[in-house]
C-alpha positions in Angstrom: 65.6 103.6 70.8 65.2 99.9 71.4 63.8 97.7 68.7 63.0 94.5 69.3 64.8 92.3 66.8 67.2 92.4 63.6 68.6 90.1 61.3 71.6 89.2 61.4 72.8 89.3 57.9 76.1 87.1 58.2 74.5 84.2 59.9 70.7 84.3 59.7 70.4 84.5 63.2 68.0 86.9 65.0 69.7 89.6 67.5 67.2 90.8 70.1 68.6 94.7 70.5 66.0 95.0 74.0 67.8 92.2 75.4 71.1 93.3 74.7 70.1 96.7 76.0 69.3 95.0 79.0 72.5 93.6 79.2 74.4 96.9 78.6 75.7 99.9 80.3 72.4 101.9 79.1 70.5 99.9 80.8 72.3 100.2 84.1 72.2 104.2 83.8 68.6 104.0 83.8 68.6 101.5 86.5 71.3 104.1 88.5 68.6 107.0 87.1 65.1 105.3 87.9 66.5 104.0 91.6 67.9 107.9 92.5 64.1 109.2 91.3 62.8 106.8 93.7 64.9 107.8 96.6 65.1 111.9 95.4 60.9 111.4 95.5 60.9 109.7 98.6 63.2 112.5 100.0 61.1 115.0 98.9 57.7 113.8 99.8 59.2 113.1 103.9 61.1 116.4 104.0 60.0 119.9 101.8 57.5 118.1 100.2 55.3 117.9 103.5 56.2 121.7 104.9 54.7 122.7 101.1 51.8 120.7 101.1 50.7 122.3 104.7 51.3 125.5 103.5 48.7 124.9 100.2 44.9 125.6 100.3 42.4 123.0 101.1 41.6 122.3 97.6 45.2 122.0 96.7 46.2 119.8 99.3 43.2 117.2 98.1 45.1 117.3 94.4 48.8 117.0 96.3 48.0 114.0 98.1 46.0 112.7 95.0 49.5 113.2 92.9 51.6 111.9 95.6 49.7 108.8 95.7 49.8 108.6 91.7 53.6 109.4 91.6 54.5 106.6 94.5 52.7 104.4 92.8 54.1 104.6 89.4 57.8 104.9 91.0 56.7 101.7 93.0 55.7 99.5 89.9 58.7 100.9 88.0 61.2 100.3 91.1 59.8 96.7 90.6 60.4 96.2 87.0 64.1 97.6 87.0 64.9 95.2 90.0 63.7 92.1 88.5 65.1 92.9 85.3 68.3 93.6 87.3 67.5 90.0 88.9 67.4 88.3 85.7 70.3 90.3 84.5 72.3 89.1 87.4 71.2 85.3 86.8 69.5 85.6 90.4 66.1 84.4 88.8 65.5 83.0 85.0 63.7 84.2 82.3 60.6 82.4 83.6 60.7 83.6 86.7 61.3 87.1 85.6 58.2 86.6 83.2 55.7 85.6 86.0 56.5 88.1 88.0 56.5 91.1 85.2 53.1 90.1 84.7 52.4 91.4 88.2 54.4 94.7 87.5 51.5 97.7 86.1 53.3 99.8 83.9 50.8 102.5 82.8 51.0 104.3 80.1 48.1 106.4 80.4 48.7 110.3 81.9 45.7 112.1 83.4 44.5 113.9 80.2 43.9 117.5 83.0 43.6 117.7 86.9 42.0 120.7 87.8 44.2 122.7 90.0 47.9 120.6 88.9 49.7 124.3 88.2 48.9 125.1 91.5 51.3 122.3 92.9 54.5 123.3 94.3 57.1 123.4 91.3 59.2 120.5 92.4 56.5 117.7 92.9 55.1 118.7 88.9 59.4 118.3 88.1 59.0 115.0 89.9 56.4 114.1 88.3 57.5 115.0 84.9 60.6 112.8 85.4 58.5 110.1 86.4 56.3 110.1 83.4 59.7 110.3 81.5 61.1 107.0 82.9 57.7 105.1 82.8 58.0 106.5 79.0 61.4 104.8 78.5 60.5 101.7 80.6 57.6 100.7 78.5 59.2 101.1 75.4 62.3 98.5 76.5 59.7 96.3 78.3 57.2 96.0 74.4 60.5 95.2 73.1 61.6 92.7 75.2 57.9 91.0 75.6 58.1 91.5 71.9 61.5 89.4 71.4 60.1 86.9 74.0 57.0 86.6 72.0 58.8 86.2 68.8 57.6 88.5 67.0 59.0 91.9 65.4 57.9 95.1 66.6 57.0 97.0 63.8 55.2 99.6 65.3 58.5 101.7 65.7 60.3 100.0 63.4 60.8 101.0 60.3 62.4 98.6 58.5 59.8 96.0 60.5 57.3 98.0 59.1 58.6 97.2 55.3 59.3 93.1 56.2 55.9 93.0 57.5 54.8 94.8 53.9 56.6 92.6 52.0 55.0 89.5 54.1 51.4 90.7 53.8 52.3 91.5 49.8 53.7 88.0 48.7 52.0 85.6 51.4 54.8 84.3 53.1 57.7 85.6 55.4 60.8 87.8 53.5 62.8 86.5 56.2 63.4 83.4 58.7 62.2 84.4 62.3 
């Protein structure tokens, strides 16, 4: 996955793998794959999505539009972040620019822990989502790295062999490595 920095032996210089991702041909597939989620929801949720939610029970129906609401929402926040990191990517903002306006941009992390009823929705709003929670997932991960990088710091929390420099910092007092 993305980590947010490495040295780079041969130079000393510091090589920020989130923003190269940014800058790659991964980072457009998930840009190509978060924007058709967004329109395949938004498909859904117009067309068969409204003939199955008429045909559920009262009780159901409460827990679809709840969902629905969720699921647009999430899709909306991470339809934001994609485009001004596609923005910034372009050079059609800068970095400050795209900073101010990620910190408007709510990424949640958080998934309802249950909601009574949700295997009673109709098989292809749960699949969307699924997906959903499966891009916000990837999403978060690049945007900790890259707020990481921006920061300075190194993310060791996924980072293995961040985890052993910041070991060998606490151990001996001083940083193993120029940051």
């Amino acid at each position: 996955m993305v980590r947010s920095v490495a040295s780079n032996a041969s130079n000393g210089e510091t090589v920020s793998f989130a923003e190269h991702f940014t800058a790659s041909e991964q980072f457009d597939r998930i840009f190509k794959d978060g924007m058709a989620l967004v329109e395949r929801t938004a498909a859904y949720l117009d067309g068969a999505g409204r003939q199955e939610a008429k045909a559920l029970s009262a009780s159901l129906n409460v827990v679809y539009a709840t969902e629905s609401m969720r699921l647009t929402t999430r899709l909306l926040e991470l339809a934001s972040w994609l485009l001004m990191r596609r923005a910034l990517k372009l050079g059609e903002i800068t970095a400050e620019e795209a900073h101010v306006k990620r910190r408007r941009i709510r990424l949640g992390v958080a998934r309802p822990q249950h909601v009574k009823d949700y295997g009673g929705l109709p098989r292809a709003i749960r699949a969307l989502i699924e997906e959903s929670f499966a891009l916000q997932d990837r999403v978060v991960r690049i945007d900790r790295a890259l707020e990481a990088a921006r920061a300075g710091k190194i993310d060791t929390q996924d980072n293995p062999v961040g985890q052993q420099i910041a070991s060998i910092e606490a151990a001996f007092g001083n940083p193993a490595f120029p940051h």
